[in-house]
KEFI-248168 format. One record per residue (C-alpha): residue in one letter; y, x negated, z. Coordinates in pm, 1 decimal, decimal comma. Each point is the difference from the previous one (the first is absolute). Layout:
BEGIN
<pt><type>A</type><yy>Y</yy><xx>X</xx><zz>Z</zz></pt>
...
***
This chain:
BEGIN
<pt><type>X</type><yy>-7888,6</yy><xx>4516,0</xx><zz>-4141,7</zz></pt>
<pt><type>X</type><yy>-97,1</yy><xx>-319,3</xx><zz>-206,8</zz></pt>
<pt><type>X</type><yy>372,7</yy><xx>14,2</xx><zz>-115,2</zz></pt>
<pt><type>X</type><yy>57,5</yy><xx>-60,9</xx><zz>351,0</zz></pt>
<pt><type>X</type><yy>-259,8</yy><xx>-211,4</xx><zz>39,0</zz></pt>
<pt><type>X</type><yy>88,9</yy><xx>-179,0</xx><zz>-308,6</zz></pt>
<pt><type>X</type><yy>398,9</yy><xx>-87,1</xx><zz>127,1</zz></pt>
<pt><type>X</type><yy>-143,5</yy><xx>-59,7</xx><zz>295,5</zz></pt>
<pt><type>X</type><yy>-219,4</yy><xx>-325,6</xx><zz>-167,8</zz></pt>
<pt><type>X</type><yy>270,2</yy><xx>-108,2</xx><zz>-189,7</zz></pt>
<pt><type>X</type><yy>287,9</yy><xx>-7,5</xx><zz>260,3</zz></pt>
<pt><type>X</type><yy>-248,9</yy><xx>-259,8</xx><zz>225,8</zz></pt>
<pt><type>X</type><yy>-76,2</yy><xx>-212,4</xx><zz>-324,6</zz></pt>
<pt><type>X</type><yy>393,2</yy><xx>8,1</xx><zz>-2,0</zz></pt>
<pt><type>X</type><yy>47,9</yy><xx>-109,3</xx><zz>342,8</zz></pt>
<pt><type>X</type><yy>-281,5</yy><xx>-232,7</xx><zz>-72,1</zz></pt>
<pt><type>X</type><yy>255,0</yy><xx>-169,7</xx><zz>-208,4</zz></pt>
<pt><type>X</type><yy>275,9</yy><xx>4,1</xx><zz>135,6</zz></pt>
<pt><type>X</type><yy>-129,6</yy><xx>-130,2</xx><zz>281,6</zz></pt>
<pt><type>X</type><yy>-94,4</yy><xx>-291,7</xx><zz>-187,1</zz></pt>
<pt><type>X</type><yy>354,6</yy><xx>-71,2</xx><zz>-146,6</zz></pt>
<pt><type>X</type><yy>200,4</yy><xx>-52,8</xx><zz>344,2</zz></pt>
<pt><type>X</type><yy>-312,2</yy><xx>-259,0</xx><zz>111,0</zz></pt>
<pt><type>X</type><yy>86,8</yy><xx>-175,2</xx><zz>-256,1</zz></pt>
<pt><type>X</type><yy>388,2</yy><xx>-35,6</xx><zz>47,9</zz></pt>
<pt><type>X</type><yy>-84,3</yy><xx>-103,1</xx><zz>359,4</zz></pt>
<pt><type>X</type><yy>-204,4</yy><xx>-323,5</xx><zz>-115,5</zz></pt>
<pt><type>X</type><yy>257,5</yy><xx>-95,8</xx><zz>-237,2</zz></pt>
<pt><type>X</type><yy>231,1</yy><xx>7,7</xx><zz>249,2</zz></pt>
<pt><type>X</type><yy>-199,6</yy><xx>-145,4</xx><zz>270,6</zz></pt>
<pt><type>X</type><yy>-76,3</yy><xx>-258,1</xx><zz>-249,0</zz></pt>
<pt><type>X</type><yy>373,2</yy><xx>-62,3</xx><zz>-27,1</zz></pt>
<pt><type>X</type><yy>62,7</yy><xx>-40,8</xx><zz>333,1</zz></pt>
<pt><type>X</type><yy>-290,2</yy><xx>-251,3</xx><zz>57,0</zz></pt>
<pt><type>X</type><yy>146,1</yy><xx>-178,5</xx><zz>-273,7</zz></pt>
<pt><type>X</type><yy>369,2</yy><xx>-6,8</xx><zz>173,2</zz></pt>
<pt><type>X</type><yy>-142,6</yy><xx>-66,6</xx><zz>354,7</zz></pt>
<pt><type>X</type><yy>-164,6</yy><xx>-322,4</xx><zz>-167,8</zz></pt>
<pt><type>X</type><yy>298,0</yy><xx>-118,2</xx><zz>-158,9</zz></pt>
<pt><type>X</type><yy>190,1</yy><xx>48,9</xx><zz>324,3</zz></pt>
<pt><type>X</type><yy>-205,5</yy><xx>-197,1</xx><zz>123,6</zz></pt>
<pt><type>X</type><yy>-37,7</yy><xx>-236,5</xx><zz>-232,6</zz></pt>
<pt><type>X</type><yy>448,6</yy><xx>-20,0</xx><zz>44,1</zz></pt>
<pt><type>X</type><yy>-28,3</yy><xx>-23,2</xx><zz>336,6</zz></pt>
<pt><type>X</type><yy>-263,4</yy><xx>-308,4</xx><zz>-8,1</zz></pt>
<pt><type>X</type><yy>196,0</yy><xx>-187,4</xx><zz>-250,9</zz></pt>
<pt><type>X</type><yy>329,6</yy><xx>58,8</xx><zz>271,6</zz></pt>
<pt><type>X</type><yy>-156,6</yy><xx>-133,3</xx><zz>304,7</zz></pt>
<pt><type>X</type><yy>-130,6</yy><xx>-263,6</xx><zz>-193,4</zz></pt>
<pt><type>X</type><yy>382,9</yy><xx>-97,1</xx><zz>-109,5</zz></pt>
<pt><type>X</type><yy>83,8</yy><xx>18,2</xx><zz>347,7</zz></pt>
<pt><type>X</type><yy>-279,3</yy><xx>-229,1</xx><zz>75,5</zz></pt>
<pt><type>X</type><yy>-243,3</yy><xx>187,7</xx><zz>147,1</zz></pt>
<pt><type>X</type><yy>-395,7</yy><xx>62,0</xx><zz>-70,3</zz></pt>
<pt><type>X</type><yy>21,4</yy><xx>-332,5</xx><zz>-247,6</zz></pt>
<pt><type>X</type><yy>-348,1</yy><xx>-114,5</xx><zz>88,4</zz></pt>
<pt><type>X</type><yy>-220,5</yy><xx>274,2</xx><zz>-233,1</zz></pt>
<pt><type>X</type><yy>235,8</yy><xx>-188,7</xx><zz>-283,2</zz></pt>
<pt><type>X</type><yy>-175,7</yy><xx>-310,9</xx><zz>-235,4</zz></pt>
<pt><type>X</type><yy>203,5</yy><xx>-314,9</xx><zz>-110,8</zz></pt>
<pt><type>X</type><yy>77,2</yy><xx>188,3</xx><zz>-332,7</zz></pt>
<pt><type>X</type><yy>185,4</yy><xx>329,5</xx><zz>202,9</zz></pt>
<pt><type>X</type><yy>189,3</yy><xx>-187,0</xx><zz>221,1</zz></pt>
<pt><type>X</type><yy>161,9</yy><xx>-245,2</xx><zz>-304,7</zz></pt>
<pt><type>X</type><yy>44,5</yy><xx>361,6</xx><zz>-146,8</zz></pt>
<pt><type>X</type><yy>156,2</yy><xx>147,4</xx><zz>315,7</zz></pt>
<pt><type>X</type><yy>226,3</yy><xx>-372,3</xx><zz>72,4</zz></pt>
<pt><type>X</type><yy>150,9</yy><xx>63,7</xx><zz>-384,0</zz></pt>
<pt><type>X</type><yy>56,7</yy><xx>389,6</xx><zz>32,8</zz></pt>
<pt><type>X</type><yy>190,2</yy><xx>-127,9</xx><zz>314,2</zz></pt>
<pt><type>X</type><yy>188,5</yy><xx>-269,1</xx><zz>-158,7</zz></pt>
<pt><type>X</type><yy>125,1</yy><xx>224,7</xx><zz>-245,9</zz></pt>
<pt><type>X</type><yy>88,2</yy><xx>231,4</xx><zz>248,4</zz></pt>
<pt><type>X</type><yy>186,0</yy><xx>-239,5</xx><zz>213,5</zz></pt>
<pt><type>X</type><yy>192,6</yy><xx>-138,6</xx><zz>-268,5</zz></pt>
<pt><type>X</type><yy>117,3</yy><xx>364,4</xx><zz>-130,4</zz></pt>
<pt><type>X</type><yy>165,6</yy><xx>59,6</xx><zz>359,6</zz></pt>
<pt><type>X</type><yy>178,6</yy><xx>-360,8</xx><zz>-25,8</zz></pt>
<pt><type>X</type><yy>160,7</yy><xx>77,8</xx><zz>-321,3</zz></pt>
<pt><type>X</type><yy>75,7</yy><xx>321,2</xx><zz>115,9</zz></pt>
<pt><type>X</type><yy>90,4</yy><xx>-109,7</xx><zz>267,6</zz></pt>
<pt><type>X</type><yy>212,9</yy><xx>-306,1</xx><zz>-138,1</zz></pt>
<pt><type>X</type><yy>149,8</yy><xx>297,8</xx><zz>-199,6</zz></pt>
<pt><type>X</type><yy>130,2</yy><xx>147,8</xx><zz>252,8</zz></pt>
<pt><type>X</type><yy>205,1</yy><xx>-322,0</xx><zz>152,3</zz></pt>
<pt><type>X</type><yy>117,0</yy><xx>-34,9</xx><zz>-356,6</zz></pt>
<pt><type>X</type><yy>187,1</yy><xx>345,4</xx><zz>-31,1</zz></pt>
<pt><type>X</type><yy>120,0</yy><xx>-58,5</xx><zz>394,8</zz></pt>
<pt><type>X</type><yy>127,3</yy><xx>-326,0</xx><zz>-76,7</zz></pt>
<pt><type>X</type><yy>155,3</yy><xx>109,8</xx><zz>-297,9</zz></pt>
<pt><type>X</type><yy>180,6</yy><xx>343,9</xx><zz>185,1</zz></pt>
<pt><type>X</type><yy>136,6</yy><xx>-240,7</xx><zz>273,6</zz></pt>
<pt><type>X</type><yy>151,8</yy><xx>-226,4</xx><zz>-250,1</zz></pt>
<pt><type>X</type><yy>161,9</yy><xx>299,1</xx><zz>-192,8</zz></pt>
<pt><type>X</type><yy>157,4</yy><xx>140,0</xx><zz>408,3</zz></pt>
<pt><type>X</type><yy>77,6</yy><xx>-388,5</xx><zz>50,9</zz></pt>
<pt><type>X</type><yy>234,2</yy><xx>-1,6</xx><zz>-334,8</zz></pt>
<pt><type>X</type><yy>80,4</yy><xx>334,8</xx><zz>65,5</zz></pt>
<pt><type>X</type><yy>161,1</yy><xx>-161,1</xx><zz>335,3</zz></pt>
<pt><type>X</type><yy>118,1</yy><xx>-276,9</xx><zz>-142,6</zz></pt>
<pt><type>X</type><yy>229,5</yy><xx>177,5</xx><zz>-239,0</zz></pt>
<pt><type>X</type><yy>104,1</yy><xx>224,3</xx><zz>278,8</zz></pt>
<pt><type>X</type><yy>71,7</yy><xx>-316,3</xx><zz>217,0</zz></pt>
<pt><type>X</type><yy>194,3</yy><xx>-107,3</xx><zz>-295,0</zz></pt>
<pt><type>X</type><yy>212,3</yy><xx>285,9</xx><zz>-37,4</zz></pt>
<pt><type>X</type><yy>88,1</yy><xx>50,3</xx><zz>363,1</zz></pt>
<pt><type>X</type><yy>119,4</yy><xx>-360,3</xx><zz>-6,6</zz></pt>
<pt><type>X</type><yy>183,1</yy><xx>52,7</xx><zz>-283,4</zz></pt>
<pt><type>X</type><yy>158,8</yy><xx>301,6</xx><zz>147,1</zz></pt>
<pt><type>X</type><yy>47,5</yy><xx>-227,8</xx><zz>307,2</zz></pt>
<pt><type>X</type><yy>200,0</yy><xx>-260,8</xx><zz>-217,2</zz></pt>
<pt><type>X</type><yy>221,1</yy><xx>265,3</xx><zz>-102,8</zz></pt>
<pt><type>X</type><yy>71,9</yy><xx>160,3</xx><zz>297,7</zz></pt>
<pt><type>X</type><yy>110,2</yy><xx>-300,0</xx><zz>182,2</zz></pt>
<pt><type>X</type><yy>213,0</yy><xx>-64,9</xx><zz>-295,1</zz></pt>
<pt><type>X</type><yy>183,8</yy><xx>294,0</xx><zz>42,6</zz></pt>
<pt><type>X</type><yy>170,3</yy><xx>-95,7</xx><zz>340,7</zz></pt>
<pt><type>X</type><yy>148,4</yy><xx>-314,6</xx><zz>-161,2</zz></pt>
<pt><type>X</type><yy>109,0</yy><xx>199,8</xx><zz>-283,7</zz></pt>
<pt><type>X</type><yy>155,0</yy><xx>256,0</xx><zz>288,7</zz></pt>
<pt><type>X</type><yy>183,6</yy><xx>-282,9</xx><zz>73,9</zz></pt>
<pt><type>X</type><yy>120,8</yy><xx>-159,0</xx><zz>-252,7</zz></pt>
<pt><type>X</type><yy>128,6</yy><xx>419,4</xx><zz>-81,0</zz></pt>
<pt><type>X</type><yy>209,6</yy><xx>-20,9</xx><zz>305,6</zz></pt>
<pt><type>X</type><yy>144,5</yy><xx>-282,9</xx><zz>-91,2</zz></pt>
<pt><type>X</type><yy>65,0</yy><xx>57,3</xx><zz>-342,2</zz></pt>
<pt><type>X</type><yy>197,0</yy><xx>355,6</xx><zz>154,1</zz></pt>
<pt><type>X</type><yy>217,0</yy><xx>-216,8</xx><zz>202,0</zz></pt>
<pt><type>X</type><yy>116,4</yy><xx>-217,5</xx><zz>-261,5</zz></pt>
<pt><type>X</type><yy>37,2</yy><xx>253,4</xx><zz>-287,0</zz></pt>
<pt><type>X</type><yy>215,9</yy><xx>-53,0</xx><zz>-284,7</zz></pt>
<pt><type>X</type><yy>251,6</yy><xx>279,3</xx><zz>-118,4</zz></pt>
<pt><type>X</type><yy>89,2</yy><xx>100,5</xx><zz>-338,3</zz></pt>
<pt><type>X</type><yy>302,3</yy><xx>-202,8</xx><zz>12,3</zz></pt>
<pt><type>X</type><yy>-205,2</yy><xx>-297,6</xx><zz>71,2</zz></pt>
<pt><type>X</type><yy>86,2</yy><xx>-36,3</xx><zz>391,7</zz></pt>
<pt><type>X</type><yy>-252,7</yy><xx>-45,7</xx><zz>249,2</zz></pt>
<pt><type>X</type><yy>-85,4</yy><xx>273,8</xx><zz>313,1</zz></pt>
<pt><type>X</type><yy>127,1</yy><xx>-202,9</xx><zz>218,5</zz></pt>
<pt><type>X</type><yy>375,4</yy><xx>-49,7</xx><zz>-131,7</zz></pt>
<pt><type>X</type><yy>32,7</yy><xx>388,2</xx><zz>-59,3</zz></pt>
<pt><type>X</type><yy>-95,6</yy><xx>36,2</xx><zz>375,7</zz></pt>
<pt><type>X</type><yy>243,4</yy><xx>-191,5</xx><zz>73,4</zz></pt>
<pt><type>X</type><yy>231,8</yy><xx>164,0</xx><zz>-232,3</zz></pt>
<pt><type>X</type><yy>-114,1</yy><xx>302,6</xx><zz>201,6</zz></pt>
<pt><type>X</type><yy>60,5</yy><xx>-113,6</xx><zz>347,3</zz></pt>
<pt><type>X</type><yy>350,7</yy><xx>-134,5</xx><zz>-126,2</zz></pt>
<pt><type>X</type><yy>74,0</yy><xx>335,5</xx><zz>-156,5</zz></pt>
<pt><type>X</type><yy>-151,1</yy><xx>166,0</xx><zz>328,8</zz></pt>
<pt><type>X</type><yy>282,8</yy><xx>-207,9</xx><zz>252,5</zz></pt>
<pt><type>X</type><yy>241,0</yy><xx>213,0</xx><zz>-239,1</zz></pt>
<pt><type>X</type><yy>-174,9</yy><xx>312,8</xx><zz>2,9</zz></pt>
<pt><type>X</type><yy>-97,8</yy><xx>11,4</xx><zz>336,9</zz></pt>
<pt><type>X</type><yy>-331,9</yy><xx>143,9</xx><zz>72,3</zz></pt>
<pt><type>X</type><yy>-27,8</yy><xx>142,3</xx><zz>-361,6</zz></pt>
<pt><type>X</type><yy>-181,7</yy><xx>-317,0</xx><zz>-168,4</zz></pt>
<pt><type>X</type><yy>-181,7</yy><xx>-107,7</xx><zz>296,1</zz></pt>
<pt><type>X</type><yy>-206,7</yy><xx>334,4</xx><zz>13,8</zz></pt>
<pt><type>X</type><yy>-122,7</yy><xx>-32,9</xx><zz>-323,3</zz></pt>
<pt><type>X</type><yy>-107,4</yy><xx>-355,6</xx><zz>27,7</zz></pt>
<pt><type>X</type><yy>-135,5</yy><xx>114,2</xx><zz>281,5</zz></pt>
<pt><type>X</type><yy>-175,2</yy><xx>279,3</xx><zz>-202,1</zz></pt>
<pt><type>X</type><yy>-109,6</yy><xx>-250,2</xx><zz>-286,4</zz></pt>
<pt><type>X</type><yy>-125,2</yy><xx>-226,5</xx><zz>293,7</zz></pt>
<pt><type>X</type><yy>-243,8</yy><xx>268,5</xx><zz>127,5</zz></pt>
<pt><type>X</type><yy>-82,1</yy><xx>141,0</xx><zz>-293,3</zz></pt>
<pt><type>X</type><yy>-153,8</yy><xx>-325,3</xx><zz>-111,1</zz></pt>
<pt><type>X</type><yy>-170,4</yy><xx>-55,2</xx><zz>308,4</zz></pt>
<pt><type>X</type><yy>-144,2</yy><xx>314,1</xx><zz>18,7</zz></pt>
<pt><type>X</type><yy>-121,4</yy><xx>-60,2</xx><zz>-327,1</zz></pt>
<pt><type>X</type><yy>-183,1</yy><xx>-330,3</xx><zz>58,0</zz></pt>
<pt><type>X</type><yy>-167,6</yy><xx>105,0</xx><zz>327,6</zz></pt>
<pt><type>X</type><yy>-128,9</yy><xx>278,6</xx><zz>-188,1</zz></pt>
<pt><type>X</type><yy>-162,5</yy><xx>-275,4</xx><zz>-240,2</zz></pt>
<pt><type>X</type><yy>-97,0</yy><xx>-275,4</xx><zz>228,0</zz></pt>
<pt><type>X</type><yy>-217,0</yy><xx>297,9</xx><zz>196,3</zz></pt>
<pt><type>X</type><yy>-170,8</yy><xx>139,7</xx><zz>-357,8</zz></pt>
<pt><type>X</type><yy>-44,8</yy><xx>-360,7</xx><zz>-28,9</zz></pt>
<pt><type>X</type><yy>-154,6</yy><xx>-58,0</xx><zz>372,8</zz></pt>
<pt><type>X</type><yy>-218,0</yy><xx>275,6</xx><zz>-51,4</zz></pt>
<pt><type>X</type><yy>-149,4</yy><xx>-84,5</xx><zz>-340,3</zz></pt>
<pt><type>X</type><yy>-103,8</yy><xx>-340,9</xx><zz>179,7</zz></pt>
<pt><type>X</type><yy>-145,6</yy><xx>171,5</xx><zz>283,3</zz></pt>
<pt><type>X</type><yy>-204,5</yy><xx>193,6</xx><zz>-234,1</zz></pt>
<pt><type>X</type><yy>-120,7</yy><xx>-313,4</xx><zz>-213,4</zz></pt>
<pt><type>X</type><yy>-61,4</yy><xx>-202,3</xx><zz>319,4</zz></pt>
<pt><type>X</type><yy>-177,9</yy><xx>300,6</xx><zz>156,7</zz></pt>
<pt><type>X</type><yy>-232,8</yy><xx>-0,3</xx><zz>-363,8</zz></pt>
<pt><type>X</type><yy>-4,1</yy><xx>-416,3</xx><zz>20,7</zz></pt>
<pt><type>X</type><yy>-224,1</yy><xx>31,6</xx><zz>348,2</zz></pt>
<pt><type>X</type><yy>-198,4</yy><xx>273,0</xx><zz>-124,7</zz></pt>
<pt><type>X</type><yy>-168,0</yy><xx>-158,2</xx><zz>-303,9</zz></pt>
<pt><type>X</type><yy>-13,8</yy><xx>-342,1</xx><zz>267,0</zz></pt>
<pt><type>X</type><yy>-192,3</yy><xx>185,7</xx><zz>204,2</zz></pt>
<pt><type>X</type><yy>-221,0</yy><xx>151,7</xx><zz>-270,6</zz></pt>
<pt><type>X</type><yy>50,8</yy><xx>-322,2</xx><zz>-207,1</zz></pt>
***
C-alpha cells in the first residue's frame, strides 16, 4: 500500500511539473504576439502618417524625418518611373525602324514591279523585230512567208497564223503573271499605309 501510495505522490509532483512547462510556452508566446501587435502598430502609424494623416502627435524633428523618408521615396518612383519611358521609348524606336525597313523594301519591291511592265514591253517588241541566224529581221521573213504562202496557198498562211498565236498566247500569259504580281505589291503598299 505505500508502494501505491508512494506512485501515487510522485505522479502529482510529475504533473506538478509538467504543468509548469506548457505555462511557460504560453507567455513566451503571448509575449511574442504583444511584441508583433506593437510593431503592427507601430507600421501602421508610420503609413497613415505618409499618407498624411494623424501628423499632429509629430515634433518639428519627426516631420523633417518623415518629409526626407518621403522625398526619397518620391524620387525612387520617378526614376523608376522615368525608367520605364526609357525602355518604351526605346521599343517604339526599334518597331519604328523595324517599319521603316519594311517601308523600304515594299518600295523597293514596288520599283521593280512597275519596271517589269516596261520591260514586258520592250519584250514584245524586241519579238517582233527579231533577227535570224542569217542576219534578217522578223519582219522580212514574214514577208518571205506571206510571199511563199500566195504560192502555197493556205499552207504558209496557217503557220504564220500558228506562230502569230502562239506568241500571243504567250505574252498574255506574261502580262497577267505580271498584273497579278502588282496587284499583290499594291495590295501590301496600302497595308503597311494603313499600319504605317
Amino acid at each position: 500500500m505505500n508502494a501505491i501510495i508512494d506512485k501515487y505522490s510522485t505522479h502529482s509532483k510529475n504533473l506538478g511539473k509538467s504543468d509548469q512547462q506548457p505555462s511557460l510556452d504560453l507567455n513566451l508566446e503571448h509575449s511574442k504576439y504583444s511584441s508583433l501587435n506593437e510593431q503592427l502598430a507601430e507600421a501602421s502609424l508610420q503609413l497613415r502618417q505618409m499618407r498624411g494623416e494623424e501628423l499632429e502627435g509629430l515634433n518639428v524633428e519627426e516631420l523633417q524625418q518623415l518629409e526626407k523618408n518621403l522625398e526619397a521615396g518620391l524620387h525612387r518612383v520617378l526614376q523608376t518611373k522615368d525608367q520605364q519611358f526609357l525602355e518604351q521609348i526605346n521599343e517604339l524606336q526599334r518597331k519604328s525602324s523595324h517599319l521603316a525597313e519594311e517601308n523600304m523594301q515594299l518600295r523597293n519591291q514596288v520599283l521593280i514591279v512597275s519596271q517589269i511592265p516596261t520591260a514586258g514591253k520592250q519584250v514584245v517588241a524586241d519579238t517582233e523585230n527579231v533577227i535570224t541566224e542569217d542576219g534578217q529581221s522578223s519582219e522580212s521573213v514574214m514577208s518571205a512567208l506571206h510571199s511563199g504562202s500566195s504560192q502555197d496557198n493556205d499552207d504558209g498562211s496557217d503557220v504564220s497564223l500558228k506562230l502569230g498565236s502562239e506568241c500571243s498566247c504567250g505574252m498574255e500569259e506574261t502580262h497577267e503573271t505580271i498584273h497579278a504580281d502588282l496587284e499583290g505589291v499594291a495590295a501590301s503598299v496600302e497595308k503597311l499605309l494603313c499600319y504605317g
